[in-house]
N, C-alpha and C positions, 0 to 999 in steps of 0.2 A: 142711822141717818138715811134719809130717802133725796136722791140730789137728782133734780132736772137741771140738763145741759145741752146746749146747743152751739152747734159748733158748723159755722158757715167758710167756707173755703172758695175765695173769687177769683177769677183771672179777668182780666181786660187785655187783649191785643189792640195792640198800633196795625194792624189788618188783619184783613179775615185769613183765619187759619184751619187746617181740614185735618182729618188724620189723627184726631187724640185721643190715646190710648193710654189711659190709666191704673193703676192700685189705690185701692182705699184700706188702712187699719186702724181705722175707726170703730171695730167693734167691741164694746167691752168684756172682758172677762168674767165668767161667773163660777166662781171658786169660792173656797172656806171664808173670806172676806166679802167679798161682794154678790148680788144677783141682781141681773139682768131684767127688769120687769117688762123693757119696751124699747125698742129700739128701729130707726126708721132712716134710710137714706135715698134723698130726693137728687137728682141729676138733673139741670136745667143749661144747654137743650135736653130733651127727654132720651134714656139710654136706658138701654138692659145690665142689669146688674150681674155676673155671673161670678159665682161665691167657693169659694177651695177654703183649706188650711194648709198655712205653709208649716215647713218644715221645725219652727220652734213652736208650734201649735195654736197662731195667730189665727184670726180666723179674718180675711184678706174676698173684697170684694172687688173686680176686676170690672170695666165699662171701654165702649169705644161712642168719639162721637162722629162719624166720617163726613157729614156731612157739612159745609163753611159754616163757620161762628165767628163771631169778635167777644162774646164772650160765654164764659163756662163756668157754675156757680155751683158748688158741691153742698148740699147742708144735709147734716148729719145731725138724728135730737135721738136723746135714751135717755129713761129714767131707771137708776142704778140706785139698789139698797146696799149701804156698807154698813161694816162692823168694826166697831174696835178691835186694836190691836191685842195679842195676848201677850205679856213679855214674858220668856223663858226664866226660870229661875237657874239660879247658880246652882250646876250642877246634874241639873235636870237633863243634860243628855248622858250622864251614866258612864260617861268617860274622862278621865284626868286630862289635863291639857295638854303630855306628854304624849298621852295616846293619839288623839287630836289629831294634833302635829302631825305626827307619826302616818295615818291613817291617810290626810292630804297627798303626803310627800308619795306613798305608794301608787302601784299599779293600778288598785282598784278605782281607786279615787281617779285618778289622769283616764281610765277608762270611760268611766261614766259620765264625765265632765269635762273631754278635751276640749269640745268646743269655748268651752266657758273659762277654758285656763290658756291659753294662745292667747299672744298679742295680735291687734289688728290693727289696721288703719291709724284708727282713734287713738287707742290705745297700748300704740308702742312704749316700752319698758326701759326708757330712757338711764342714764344713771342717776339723774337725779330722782327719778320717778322711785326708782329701785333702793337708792338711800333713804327714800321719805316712807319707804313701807318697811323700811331697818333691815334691806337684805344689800352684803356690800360688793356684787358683781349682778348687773341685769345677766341673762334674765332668769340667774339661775332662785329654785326658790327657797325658804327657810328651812335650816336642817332641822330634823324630828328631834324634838322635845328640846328647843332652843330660847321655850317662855313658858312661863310657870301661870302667865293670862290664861283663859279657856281662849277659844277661837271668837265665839261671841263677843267678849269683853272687850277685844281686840280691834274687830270687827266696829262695833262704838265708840272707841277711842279713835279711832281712825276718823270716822264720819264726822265726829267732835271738832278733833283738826284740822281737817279742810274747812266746816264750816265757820273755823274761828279765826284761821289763819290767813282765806282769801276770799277776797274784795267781789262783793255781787255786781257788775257792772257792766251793762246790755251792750256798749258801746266800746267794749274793750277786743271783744273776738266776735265771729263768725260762724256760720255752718259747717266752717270748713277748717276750724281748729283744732287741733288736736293735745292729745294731754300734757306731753311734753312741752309744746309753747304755751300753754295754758298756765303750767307750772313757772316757765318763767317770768311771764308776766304779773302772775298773783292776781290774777283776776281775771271773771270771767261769767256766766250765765249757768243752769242748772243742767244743761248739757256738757258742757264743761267740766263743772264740780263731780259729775257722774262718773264723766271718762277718767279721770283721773283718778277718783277711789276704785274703779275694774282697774286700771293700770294695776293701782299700788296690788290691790289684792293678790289680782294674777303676779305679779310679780314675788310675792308671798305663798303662794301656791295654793290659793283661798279661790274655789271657781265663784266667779260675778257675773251680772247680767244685768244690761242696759233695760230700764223700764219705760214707756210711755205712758200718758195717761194725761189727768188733771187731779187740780189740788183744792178743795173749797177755800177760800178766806171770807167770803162774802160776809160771813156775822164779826169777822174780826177789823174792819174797814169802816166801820160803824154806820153801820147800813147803808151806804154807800154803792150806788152804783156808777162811778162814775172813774173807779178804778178799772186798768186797763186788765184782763183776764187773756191766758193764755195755755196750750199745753203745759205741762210740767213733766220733767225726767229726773226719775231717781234711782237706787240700784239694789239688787237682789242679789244678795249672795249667802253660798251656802256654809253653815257652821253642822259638825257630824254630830248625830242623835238628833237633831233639833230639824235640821233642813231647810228652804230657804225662807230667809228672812230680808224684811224691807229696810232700808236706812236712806235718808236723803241729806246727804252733804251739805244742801240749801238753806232746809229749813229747819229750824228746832222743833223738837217733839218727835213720838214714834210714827212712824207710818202707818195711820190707822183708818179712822173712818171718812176722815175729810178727803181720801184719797182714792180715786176712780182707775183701775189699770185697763188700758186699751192693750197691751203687750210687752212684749220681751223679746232680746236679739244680743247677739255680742256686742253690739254697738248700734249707733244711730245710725246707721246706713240700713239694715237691718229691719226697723220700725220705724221708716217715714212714713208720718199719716196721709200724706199725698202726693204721691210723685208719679210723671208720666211723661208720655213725649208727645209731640205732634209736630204737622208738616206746615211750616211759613216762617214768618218773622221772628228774630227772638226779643224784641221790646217788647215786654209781657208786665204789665202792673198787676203784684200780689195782693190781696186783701184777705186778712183771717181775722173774725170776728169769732170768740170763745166767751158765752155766758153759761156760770155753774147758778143753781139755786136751789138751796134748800125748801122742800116743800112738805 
């Protein structure tokens, strides 16, 4: 599937404001799933882009604008080829689910994936968090060879139950919720649903990772342009022989072609598509506009 998107990022100040200095991780990924065919980011007032990779291997375009504006208009377009998902068969990674286990709980594993097994911010390992991934003191994790599942199977059972057990609803939380009140509430947004299967995992001792990106629905909307489109986050985490795999708590189906990854981070804070600062007022009206289309 070939998907043109564009994705516009507005500010409006209540006064003129000087001094903004931004991050943008808007570039998309070009891995076993996806490629990058084109990709183009406009800054209006006009800035210089200046481009690094951070440290989880984002690829992060950095801009200032010092001079006064009232407003600042970021638009981001790439045309992205994906590919269907391939699902692992039973078995296929060569290891019993004892072993598994096993393999998590040790040194090697916690080595190569500390970052990704630590609670953070988002996703601290509350007791309920810690009950709901069947381990019975946070935030210790599941002893080896304690499930006769593989880890994968596990892994989709999980993603199953969050997405059957709580309530999708925009108006229930914020940017600034995290998994444990998410959890009590039962309801929440697909940042939400995300942080809370890295909880459960990490708290299972399964390394996860917060993804950004977007999600086509456009042909399922019935041709419809008139539905409201936005990022989407879902989560990556890792099962041994196989390595990591997509699940999104949100929405049904695997994470395959309809699906664009901009990045990965332990958490949302991590892979904000836009975040920066600047010197004056803080009455700032946000506007993000997000069209995917298939082409």
């Amino acid at each position: 599937m070939r998907l043109c998107i564009t994705h516009i990022t507005q500010y409006t100040y209540g006064a003129a404001v000087s001094d903004s200095v931004n991050e943008l991780r808007l570039t998309p990924f070009t891995n076993e799933q996806q490629s990058c065919f084109q990709h183009a980011i406009h800054i209006e007032p006009n800035a210089s882009l200046f481009s690094y990779e951070d440290y989880f291997g984002n690829r992060v375009h950095a801009f200032a604008v010092n001079e006064a504006h009232s407003k600042l208009t970021i638009t981001s377009q790439m045309t992205v080829a994906t590919k269907e998902s391939v699902m692992p068969e039973a078995g296929e990674d060569g290891m019993s689910p004892q072993e598994a286990w096993r393999w998590l709980a040790g040194d090697e594993a916690g080595n190569a994936f500390a970052e990704y097994l630590l609670p953070t911010d988002y996703t601290v390992i509350t007791p309920d968090v810690a009950a709901y991934a069947g381990v019975d003191t946070a935030p210790a994790a599941a002893e080896p060879g304690d499930s006769n599942r593989n880890v994968f199977d596990w892994l989709t059972e999980l993603c199953s139950r969050i997405r059957s057990e709580f309530v999708y609803d925009p108006s229930a939380t914020d940017v600034t919720t995290v998994a444990g009140d998410m959890f009590v509430r039962r309801r929440g947004v697909c940042q939400d649903f995300a942080h809370l299967m890295i909880a459960s995992c990490r708290a299972r001792g399964v390394p996860a990772r917060y993804v950004s990106g977007y999600h086509f629905v456009g042909d399922l909307q019935g041709g419809s342009a008139d539905f409201e489109q936005a990022t989407h986050a879902w989560v990556e985490a890792y099962a041994p022989g196989i390595g990591w795999c997509g699940f999104d708590p949100t929405n049904d189906g695997p994470v395959g072609e309809r699906y664009v990854k901009l990045g990965h981070g332990r958490d949302y804070k991590d892979i904000v598509p836009v975040k920066g600062v600047y010197h004056g007022m803080s009455n700032a009206i946000l506007d993000v506009t997000v069209d995917v289309k298939k082409v």
